[in-house]
N, C-alpha and C positions, 0 to 999 in steps of 0.2 A: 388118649395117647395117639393112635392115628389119626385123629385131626388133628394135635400139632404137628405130625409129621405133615401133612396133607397141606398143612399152613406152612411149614420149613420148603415145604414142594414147590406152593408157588410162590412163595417169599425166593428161592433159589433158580426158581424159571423167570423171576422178572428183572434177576439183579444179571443172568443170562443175556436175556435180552438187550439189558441196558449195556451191558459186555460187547456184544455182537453191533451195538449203533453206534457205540465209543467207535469204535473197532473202525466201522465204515467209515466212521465222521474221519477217523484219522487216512486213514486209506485216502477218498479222497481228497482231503486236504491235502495231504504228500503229492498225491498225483495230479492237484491244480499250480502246487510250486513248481514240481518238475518240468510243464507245460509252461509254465512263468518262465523258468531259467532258460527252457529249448527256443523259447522264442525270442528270449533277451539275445541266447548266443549267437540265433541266425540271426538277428537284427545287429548287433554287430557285427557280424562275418559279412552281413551285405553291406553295411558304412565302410568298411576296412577294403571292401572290392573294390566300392564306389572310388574311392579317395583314389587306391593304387590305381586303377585305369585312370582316371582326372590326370595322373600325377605323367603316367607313362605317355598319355596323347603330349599335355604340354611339354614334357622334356624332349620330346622324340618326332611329333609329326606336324606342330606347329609351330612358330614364330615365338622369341618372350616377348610377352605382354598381351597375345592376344585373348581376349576375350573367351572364356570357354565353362560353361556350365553343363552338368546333368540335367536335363528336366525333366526324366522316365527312369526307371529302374523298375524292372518287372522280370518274371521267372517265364520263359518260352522253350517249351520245348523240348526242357533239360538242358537249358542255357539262360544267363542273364542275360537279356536286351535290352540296353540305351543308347536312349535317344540324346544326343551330342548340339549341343547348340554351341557352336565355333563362330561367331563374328557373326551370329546371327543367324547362321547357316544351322539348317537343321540337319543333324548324320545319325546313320541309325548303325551303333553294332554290338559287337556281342561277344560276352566272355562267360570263361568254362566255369562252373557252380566251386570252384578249389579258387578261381582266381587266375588261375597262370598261363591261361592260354587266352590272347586277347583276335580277336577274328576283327577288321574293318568292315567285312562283309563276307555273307553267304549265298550261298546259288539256294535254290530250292527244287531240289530233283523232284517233286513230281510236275515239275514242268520241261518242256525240250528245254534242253542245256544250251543247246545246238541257238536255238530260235531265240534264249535270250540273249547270248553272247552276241548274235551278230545285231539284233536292237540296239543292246544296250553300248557296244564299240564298235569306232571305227574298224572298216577292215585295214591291217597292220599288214606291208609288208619288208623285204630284205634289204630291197635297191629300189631306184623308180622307175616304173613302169614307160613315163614318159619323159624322152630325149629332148634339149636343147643345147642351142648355141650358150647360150645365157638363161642358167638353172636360175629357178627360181626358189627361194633357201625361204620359209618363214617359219620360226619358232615361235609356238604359243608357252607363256608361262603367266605367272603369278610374281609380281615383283617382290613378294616377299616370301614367296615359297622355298625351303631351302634346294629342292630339289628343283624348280627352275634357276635358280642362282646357279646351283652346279655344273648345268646344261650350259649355262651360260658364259663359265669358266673356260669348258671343254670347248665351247664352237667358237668361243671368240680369235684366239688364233691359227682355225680355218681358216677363217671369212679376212682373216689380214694377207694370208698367204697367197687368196684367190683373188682378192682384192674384187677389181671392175668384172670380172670374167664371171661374175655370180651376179644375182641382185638379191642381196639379203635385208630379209624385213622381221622387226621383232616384232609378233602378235600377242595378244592377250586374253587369256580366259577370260570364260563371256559372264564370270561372277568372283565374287570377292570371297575367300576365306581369312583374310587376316588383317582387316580391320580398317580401321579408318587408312591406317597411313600405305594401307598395299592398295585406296584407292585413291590417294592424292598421290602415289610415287608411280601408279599405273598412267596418270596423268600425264604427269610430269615427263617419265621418259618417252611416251607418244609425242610428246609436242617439243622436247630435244628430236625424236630421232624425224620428224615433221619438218620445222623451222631450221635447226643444226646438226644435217647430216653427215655431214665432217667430222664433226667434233662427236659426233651420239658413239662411235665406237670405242672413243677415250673416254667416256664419262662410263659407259656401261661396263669396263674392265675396274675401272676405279670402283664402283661403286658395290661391282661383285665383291673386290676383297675388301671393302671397308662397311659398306652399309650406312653413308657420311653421304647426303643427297647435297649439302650446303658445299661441303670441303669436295665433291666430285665434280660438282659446276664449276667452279671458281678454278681448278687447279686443269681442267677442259678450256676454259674460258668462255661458258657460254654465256651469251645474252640474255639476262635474266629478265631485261624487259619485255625483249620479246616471245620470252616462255611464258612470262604469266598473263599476256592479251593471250596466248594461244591457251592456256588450261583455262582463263575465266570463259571463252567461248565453249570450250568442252564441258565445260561446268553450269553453264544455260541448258545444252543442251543433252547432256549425263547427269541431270541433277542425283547428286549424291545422297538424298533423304530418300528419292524415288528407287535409284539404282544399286542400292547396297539390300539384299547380296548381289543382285546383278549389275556387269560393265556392258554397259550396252556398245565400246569401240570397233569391237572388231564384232560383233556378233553375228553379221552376216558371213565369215568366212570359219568360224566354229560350225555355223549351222550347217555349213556346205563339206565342209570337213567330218564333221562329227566328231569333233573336240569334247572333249570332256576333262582335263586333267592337266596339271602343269609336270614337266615340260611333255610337251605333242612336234614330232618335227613333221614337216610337211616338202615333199619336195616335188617339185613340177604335176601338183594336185594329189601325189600318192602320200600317207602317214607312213611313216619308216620306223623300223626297229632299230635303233642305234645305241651302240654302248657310249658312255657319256666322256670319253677321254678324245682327245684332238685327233689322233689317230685313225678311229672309229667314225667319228664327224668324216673326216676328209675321206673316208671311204665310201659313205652313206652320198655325200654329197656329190662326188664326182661320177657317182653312178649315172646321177642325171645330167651329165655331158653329152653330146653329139659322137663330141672326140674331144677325149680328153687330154687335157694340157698339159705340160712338164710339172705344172706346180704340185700334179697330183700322186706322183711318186715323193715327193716330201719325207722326211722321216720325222716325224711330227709325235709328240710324247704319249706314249700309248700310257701313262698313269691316269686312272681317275681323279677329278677334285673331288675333294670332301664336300657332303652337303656343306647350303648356308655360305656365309660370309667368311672370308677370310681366304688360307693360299696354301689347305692344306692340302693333302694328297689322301686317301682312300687304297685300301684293299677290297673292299666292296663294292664290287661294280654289277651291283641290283638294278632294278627296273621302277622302284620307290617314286611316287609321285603324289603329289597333291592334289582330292579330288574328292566327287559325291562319290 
């Protein structure tokens, strides 16, 4: 009799045990699904980030049609970091692990703050430092930046107002963000505003509200022949396979500047802080007078244009530009 209990014993201690490996087996089995589904959910929550930043740069800080891929996505820091390939251009930035806060870029405090601001920018100031007869006006932009379009909007009826008593010159960032056609249109209005300087300040108002390079020649009347001997010779020597992302035109007065960004204004060699409406221009500008003109009391439209193309107006009068 107590050997079969003895045999019930471990006939009950093995069917136990088999109890207790069931048991684990299922434990974790559960706990390799739950690990399956945690990873499935962050791998979508990170596809669903991806796309919404994708989606926010091109509706909001590029051009349509340009060009623009993720090629990184990686966790730093307690932040998503990507890397942005725009026209080619590589940009690195970075959004909050929820999604909803998107950063262009960050400082990294354990380095002077101090020491990279002034590497990495020009120094900016209110007015210019340096006085002439005949200021010297050059705006850098990106022909297809919306935010140099704006700039452009805003200072073109200055520079009609001041007319001869300026010399204004449109310059260009020393690289391409927006594609093939911001560096055939960079071309193109270097060798209007070159060849037909007359005509370069009606083409460049036209072209601001329409974004029509064909319909702003022809309605200008420029010389088309002689635009395109002057862009095939920039084009020998800018070859575009070589210089995308970089425009090698003006590169020497970015370098002297320290340009970095569309729109950069420039006046008698100092980079100015200017708000982007006609107003604000004709203030910036007449600072660098000797002695300034009548023209410069003007009452000239203190509204912002709306980024980009077209003739609208703006409550927004940010500091938004296009740039590394």
């Amino acid at each position: 009799m107590e050997q079969n209990k003895e045999e019930v014993s471990k006939g009950g201690g093995l069917k136990n045990k088999g109890n207790i490996f069931a048991l684990a087996f299922l434990l974790l089995l559960a706990g390799s699904y739950a690990y399956s589904f945690q990873k499935d959910a962050l791998r979508e929550n990170e596809d669903a980030i991806k796309e919404q930043t994708k989606k926010f740069v091109q509706d909001n800080l590029v051009q349509p049609g340009t060009e623009l891929e993720i090629e990184e996505f990686v966790k730093e820091n307690g932040l998503y970091k990507l890397t942005l390939s725009v026209a080619g251009q590589k940009i690195e930035t970075y959004v909050t692990e929820d999604g909803k806060k998107f950063f262009p870029q960050v400082i990294d405090l354990d380095k002077d703050a101090q020491a990279q601001t002034a590497s990495d920018s020009p120094k900016v100031v209110a007015e210019a430092a340096v006085k002439k007869d005949v200021p010297e006006v050059d705006l850098f932009v990106m022909s297809y930046c919306p935010y140099g379009v704006q700039a452009e909007k805003g200072i073109l009826p200055v520079v009609e107002k001041l007319g001869s008593k300026i010399k204004f010159n449109l310059r260009f960032v020393d690289y391409i963000l927006h594609g093939k056609q911001e560096f055939d249109e960079n071309l193109n209005q270097s060798c209007i505003q070159k060849e037909e300087p007359a005509k370069f300040n009606d083409y460049l108002a036209c072209f601001a509200k329409d974004g029509d390079a064909a319909k702003c020649a022809a309605s200008a009347g420029i010389n088309k022949a002689k635009i395109a001997s002057c862009v095939s010779q920039y084009d020998e020597k800018f070859d575009e396979k070589i210089q995308t992302p970089p425009f090698g035109v003006d590169k020497e007065l970015n370098d002297k500047y320290g340009v970095q960004g569309s729109p950069t204004l420039v006046i008698n060699g100092s980079v100015l802080d200017s708000g982007r409406d006609s107003a604000s221009y004709l203030k910036a500008i007449c600072s660098g007078f000797s002695n300034q003109p009548e023209e410069c009391a003007a009452a000239l439209s203190s509204e912002t244009p709306a980024p980009g193309f077209g003739d609208g107006k703006t409550a927004n009068a940010n500091a938004a530009s296009c740039g590394q």
